[in-house]
C-alpha positions in Angstrom: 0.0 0.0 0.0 1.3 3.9 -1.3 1.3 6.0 1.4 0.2 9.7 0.0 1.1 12.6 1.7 -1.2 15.5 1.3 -0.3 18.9 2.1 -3.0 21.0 3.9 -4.4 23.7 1.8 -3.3 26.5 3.6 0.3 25.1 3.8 0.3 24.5 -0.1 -1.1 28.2 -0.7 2.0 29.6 1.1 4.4 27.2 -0.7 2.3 28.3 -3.9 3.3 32.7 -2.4 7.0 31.4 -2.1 7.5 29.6 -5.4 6.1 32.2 -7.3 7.7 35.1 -6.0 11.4 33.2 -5.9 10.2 32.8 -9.6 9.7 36.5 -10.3 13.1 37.5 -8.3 14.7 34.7 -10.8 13.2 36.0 -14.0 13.6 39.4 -13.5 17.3 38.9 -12.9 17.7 41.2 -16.0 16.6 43.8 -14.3 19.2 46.4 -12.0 20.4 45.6 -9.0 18.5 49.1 -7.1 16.1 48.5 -9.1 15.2 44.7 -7.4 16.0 46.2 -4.4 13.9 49.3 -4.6 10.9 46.2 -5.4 11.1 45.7 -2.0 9.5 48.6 -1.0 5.9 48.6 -1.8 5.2 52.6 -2.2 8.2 52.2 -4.7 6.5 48.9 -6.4 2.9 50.8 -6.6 4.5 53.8 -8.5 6.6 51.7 -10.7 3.7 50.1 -11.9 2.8 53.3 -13.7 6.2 53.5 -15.2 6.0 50.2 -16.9 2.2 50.9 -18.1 3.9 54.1 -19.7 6.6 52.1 -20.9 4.6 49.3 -22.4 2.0 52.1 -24.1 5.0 53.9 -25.5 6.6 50.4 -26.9 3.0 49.3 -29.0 3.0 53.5 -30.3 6.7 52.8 -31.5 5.5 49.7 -32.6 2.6 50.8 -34.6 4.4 53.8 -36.0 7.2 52.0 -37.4 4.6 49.7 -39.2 2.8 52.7 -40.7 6.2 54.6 -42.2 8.1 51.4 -43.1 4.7 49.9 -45.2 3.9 53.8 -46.7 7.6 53.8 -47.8 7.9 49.6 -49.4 4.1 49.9 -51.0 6.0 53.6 -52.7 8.6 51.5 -54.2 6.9 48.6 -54.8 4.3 50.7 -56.8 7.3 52.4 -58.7 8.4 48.9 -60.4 4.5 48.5 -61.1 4.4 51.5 -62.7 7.0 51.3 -64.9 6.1 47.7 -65.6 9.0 45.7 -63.7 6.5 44.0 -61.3 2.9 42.7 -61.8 1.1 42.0 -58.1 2.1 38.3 -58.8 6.0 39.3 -59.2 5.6 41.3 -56.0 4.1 38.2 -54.6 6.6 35.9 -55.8 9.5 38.0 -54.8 9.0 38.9 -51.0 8.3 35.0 -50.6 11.6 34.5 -52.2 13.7 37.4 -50.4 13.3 35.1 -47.3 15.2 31.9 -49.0 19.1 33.1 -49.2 21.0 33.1 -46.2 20.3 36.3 -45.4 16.8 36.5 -45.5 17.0 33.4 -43.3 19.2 34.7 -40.7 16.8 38.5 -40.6 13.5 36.0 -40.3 15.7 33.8 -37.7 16.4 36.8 -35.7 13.1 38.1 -35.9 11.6 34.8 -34.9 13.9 34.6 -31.8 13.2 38.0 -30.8 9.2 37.8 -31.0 9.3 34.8 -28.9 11.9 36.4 -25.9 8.7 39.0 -26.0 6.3 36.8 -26.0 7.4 34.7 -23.0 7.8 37.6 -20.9 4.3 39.2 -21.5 2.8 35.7 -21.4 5.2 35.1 -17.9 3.8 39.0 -16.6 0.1 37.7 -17.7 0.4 34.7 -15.8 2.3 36.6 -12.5 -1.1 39.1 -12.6 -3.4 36.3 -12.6 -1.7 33.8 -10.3 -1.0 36.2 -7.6 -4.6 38.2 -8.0 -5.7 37.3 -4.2 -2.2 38.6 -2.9 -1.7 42.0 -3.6 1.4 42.7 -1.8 3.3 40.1 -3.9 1.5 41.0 -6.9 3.0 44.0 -7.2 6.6 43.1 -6.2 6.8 40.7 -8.7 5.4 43.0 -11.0 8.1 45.2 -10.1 11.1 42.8 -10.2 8.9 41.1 -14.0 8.5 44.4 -15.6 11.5 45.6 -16.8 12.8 42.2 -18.8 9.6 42.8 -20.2 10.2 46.5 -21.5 13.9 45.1 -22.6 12.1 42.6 -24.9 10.2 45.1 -26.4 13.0 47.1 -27.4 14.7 44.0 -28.7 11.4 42.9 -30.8 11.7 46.6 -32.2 15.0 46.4 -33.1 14.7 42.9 -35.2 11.4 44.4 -36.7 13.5 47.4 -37.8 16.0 45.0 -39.6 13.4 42.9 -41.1 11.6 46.5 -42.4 14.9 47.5 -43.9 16.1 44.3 -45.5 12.7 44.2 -48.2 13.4 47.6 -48.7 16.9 47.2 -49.4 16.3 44.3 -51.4 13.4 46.2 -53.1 16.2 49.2 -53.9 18.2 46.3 -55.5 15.6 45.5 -58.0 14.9 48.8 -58.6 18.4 50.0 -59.0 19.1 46.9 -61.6 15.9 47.8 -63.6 16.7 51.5 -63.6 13.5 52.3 -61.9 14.1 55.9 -59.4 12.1 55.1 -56.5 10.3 57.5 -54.6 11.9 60.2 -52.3 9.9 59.5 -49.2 11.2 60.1 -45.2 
């Protein structure tokens, strides 16, 4: 006969409290040393928490205006060769599937690829903190604290491979261009 050992609820909540927040101290490692320190104060953790809402607002605007100026600048070029008759929408279709196949397409999508999922954990990681750690405030918010800033980190590094994925089609778009003798479009 297994003998079972069943740990009381209460006990097994307050292992639950220390797991969790040994995990947030351990994933938020990236963050500065004052920084984890100033975590443990909870006036500091409460007002930090408006920080990384600012933060995290300012990342999806930087975000969502680097989508708008790098697709207004590629669909300018790419309606260039159209216009003079280089491209048809199927040879536009055809080509930025292809750009992706040498080594260097690979290693931009690789980079990109890497980069979106170092994001991704972290928000998921954040998302899970906030809903685990709902009935306990006061840890909530530390490990929000100590969690956040990894978090803002990622999102500069998701921008940055973005960036390099933006400027690679249009580089390799310029390429076309300049071998066709098409001038492309002066835009910002």
């Amino acid at each position: 006969m297994e003998i079972i050992a069943v740990m009381p609820a209460r006990k097994m909540k307050n292992t639950l409290i220390i797991i969790s927040t040994v995990a947030a101290c351990l994933l938020g490692s990236g963050a500065h040393a004052d920084h984890r320190q100033d975590c443990e104060s909870a006036d500091y953790a409460k007002r930090y928490d408006d920080t990384f809402a600012a933060g995290m607002k300012n990342n999806v605007e930087r975000l969502r205006q680097q989508q708008a100026a790098h697709q207004k600048k590629l669909d300018g070029m790419v309606a260039a060769l159209k216009q003079r008759g280089v491209w048809s929408d199927d040879d536009s279709v055809t080509f930025f599937t292809n750009i992706w196949a040498d080594e260097s397409g690979k290693a931009v999508e690789a980079g990109r690829k890497k980069a979106t999922e170092r994001w991704k954990i972290q928000v998921l990681t954040i998302q899970s903190w906030d809903a685990t750690m709902s009935d306990h405030p006061a840890q909530k918010t530390r490990g929000m604290c100590l969690l956040a800033p990894r978090v803002l980190d990622e999102a500069v590094v998701f921008y940055d491979a973005l960036e390099k994925v933006w400027s690679y089609m249009e580089m390799k778009v310029a390429e076309v261009a300049k071998d066709k003798n098409v001038t492309l479009p002066a835009l910002p």
